[in-house]
N, CA, C and O of each residue as an XYZ file, in Angstrom:
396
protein
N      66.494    100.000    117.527
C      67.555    100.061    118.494
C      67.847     98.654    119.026
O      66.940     97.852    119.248
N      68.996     98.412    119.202
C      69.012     96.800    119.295
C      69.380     96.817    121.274
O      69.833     97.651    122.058
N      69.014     95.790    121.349
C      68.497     95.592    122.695
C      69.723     94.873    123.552
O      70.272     93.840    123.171
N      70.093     95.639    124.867
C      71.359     94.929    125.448
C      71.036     94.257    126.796
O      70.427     94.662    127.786
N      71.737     92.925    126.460
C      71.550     92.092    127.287
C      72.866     91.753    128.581
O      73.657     90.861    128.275
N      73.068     92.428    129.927
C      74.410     92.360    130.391
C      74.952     91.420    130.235
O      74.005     90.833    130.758
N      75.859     90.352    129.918
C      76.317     89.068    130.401
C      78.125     89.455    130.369
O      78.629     89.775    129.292
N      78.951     89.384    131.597
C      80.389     89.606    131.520
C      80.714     88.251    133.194
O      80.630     87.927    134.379
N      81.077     88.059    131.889
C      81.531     86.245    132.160
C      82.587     86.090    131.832
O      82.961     86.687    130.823
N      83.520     85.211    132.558
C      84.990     84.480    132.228
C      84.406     83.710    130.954
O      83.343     83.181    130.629
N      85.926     83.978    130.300
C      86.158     82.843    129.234
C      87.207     82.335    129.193
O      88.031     82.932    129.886
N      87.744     81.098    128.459
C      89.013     80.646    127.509
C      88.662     81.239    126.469
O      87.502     81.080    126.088
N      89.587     82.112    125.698
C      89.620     82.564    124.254
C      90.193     81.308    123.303
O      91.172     80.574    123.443
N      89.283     81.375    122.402
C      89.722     79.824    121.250
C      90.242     80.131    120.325
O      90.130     79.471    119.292
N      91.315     81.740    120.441
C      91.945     81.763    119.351
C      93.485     81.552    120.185
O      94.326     80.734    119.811
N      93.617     82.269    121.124
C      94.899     82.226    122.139
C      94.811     81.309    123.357
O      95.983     81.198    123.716
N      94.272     80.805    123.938
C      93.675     80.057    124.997
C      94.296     80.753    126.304
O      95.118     80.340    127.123
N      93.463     82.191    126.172
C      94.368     82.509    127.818
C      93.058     82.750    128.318
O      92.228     83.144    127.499
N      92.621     82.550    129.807
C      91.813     82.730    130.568
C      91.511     84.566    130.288
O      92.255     85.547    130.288
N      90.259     84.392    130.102
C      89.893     85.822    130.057
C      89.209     86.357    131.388
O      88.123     85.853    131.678
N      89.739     87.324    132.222
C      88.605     87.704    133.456
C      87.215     88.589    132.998
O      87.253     89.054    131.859
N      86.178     88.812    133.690
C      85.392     89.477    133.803
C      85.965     90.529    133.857
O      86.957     90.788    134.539
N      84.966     91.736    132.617
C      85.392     93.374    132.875
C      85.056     94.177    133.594
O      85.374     95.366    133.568
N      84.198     93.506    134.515
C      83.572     94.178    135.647
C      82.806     95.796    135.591
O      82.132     96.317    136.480
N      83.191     96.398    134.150
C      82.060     97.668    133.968
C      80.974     97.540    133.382
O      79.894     97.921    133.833
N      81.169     96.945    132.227
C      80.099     96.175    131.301
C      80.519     94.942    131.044
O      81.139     94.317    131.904
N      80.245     94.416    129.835
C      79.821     93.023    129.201
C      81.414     92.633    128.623
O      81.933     93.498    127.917
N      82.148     91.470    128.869
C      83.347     91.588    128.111
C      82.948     90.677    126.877
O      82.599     89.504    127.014
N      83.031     91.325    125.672
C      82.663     90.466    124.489
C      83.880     90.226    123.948
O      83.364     89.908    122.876
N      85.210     90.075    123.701
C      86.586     89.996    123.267
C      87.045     89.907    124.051
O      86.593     90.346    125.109
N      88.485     89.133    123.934
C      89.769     89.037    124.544
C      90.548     89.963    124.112
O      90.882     90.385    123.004
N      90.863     90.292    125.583
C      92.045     91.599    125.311
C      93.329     91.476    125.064
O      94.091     92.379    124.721
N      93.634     90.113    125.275
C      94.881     89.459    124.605
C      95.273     89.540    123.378
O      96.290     90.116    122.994
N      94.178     88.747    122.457
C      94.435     88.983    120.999
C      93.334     89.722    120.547
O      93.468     89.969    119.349
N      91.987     90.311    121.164
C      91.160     91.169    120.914
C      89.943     90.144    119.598
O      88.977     90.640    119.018
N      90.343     88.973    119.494
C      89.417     87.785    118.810
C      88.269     88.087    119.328
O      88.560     88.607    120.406
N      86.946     88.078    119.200
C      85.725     87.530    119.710
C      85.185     86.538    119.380
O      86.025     85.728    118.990
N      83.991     86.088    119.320
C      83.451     85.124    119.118
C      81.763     85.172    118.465
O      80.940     85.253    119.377
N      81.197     85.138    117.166
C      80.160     85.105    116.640
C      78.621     84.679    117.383
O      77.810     83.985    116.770
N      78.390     85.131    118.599
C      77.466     84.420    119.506
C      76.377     84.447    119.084
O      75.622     83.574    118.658
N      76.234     86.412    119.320
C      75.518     87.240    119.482
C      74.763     87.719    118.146
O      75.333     87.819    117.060
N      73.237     88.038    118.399
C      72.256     88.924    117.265
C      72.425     90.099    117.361
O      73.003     90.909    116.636
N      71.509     90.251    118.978
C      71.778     91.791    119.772
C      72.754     91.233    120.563
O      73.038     90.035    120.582
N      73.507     92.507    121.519
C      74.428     92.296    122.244
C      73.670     91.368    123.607
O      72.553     91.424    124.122
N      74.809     90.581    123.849
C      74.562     89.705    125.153
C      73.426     88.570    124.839
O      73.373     87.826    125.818
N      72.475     88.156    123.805
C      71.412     87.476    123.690
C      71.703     85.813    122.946
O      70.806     85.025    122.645
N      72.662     85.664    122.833
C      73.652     84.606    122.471
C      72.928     83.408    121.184
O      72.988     82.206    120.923
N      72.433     84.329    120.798
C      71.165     83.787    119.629
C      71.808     83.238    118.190
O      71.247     82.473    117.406
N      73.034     83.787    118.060
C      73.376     83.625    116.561
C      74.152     82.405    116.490
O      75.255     82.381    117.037
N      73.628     81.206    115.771
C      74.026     79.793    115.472
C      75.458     79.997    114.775
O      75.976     78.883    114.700
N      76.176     80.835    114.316
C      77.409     81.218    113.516
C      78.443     80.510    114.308
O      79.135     79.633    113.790
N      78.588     80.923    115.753
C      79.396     80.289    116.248
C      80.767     80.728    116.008
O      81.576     80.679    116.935
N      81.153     81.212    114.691
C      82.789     81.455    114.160
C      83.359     82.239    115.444
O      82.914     82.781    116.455
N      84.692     81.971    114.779
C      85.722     82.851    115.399
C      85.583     84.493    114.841
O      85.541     84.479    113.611
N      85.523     85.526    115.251
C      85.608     87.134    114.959
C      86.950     87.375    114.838
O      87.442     87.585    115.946
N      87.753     87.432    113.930
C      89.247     88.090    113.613
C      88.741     89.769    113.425
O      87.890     90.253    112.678
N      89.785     90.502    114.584
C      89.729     92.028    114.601
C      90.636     92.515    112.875
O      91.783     92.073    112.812
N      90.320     93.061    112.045
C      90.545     93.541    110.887
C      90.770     95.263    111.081
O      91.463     95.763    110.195
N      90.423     95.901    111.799
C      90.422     97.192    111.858
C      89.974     97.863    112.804
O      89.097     97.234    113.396
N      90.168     98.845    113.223
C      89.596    100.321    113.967
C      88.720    101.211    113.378
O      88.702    101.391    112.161
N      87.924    101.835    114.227
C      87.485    102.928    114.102
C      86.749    103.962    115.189
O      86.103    103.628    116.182
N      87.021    105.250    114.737
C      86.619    105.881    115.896
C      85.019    105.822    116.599
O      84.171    105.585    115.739
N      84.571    105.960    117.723
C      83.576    106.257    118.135
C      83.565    106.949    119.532
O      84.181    106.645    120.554
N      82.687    107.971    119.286
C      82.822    108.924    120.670
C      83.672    109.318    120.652
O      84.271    109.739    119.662
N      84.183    109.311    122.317
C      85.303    109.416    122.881
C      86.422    107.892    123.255
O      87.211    107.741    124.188
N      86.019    106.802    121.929
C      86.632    105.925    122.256
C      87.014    105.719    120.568
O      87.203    106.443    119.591
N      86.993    103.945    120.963
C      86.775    103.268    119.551
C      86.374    101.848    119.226
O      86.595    100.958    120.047
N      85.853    101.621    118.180
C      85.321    100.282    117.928
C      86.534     99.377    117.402
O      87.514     99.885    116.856
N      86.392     97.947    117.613
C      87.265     96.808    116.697
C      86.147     96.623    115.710
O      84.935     96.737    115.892
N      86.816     96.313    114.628
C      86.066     96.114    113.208
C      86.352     94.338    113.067
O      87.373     93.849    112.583
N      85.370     93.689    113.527
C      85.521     92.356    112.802
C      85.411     91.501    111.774
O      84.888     92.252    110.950
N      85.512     90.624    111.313
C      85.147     89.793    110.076
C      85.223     88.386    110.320
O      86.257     87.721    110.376
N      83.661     87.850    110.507
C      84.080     86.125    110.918
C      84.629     85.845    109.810
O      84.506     86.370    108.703
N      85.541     84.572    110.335
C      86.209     83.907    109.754
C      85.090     82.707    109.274
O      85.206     82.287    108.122
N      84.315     82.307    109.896
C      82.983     80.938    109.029
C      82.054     82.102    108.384
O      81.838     81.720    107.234
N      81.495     83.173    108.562
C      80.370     83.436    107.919
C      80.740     84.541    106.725
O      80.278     84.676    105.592
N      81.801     85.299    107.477
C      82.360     86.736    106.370
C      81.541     87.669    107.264
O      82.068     88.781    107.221
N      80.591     87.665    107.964
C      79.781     88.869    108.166
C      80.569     89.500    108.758
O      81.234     88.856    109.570
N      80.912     91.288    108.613
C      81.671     91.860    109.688
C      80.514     92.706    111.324
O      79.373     93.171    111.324
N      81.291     92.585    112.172
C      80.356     93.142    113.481
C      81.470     94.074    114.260
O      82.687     93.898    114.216
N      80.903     94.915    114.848
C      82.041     95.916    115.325
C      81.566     95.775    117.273
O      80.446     95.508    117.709
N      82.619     96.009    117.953
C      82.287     96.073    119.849
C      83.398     97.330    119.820
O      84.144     97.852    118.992
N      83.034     97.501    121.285
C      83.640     98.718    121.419
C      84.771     98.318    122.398
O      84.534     97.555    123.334
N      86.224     98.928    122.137
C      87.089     98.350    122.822
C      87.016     98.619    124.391
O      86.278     99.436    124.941
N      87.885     97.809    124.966
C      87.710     97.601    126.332
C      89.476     98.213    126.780
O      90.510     97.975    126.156
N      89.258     99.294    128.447
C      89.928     99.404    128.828
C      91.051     98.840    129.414
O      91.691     99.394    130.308
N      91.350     97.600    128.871
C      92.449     96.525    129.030
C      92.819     95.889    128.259
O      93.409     94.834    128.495
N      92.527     96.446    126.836
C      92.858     96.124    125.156
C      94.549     96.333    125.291
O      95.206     97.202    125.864
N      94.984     95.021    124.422
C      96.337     95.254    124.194
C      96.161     96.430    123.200
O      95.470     96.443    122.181
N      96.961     97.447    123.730
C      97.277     98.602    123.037
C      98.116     98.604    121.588
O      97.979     99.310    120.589
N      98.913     97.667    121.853
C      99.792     97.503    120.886
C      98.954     96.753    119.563
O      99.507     96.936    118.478
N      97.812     96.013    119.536
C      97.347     95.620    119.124
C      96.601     96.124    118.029
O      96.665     95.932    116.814
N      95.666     97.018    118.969
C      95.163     98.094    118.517
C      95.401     99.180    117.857
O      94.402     99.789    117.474
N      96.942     99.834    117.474
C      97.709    100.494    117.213
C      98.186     99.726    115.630
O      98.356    100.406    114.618
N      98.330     98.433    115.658
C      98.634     98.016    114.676
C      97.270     97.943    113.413
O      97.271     98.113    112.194
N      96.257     97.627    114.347
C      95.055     97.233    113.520
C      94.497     98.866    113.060
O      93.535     98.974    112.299
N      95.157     99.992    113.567
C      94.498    101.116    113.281
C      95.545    101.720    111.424
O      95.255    102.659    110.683
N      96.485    100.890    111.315
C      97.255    100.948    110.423
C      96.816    100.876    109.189
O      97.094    101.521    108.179
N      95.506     99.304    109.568
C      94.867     98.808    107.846
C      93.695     99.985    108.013
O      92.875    100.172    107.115
């Protein structure tokens, strides 16, 4: 079981550069702007992984009563999935549920 670490912290997103706020329920790992993340993480929140890349969202999928973004770094190829956040551009998400 992989081990969660809280951290929901402001960012600049380095794919769009818009100030990202804190999500204030949990951990914000993506921008809800362009829904990009960022390759930090091993386990969630533990900021261990030297990758560093940019995370381009590639797809959807369901989970629960929600849903995951499907990523694919852009430096490593590895894909990693987060679970979207209640302030996800919708429209975004709608498109990425297409591929």
């Amino acid at each position: 079981m992989k081990r969660f670490n809280m951290i929901d912290e402001e960012f600049i997103c380095e794919h769009c550069s818009k100030e990202v706020p804190k999500l204030e329920y949990s951990a914000r790992d993506h921008c809800p702007y362009c829904l990009y993340s960022k390759h930090v993480d091993i386990n969630p929140g533990d900021r261990s992984n030297t990758c560093m890349g940019l995370l381009k969202p590639v797809g959807i999928e369901k989970f629960k009563d929600t849903y995951k973004i499907i990523y694919k770094c852009e430096k490593c190829h590895e894909y990693h999935k987060n679970i979207m956040a209640n302030d996800d551009n919708y429209d975004l998400i709608i498109e990425l549920s297409k591929n």
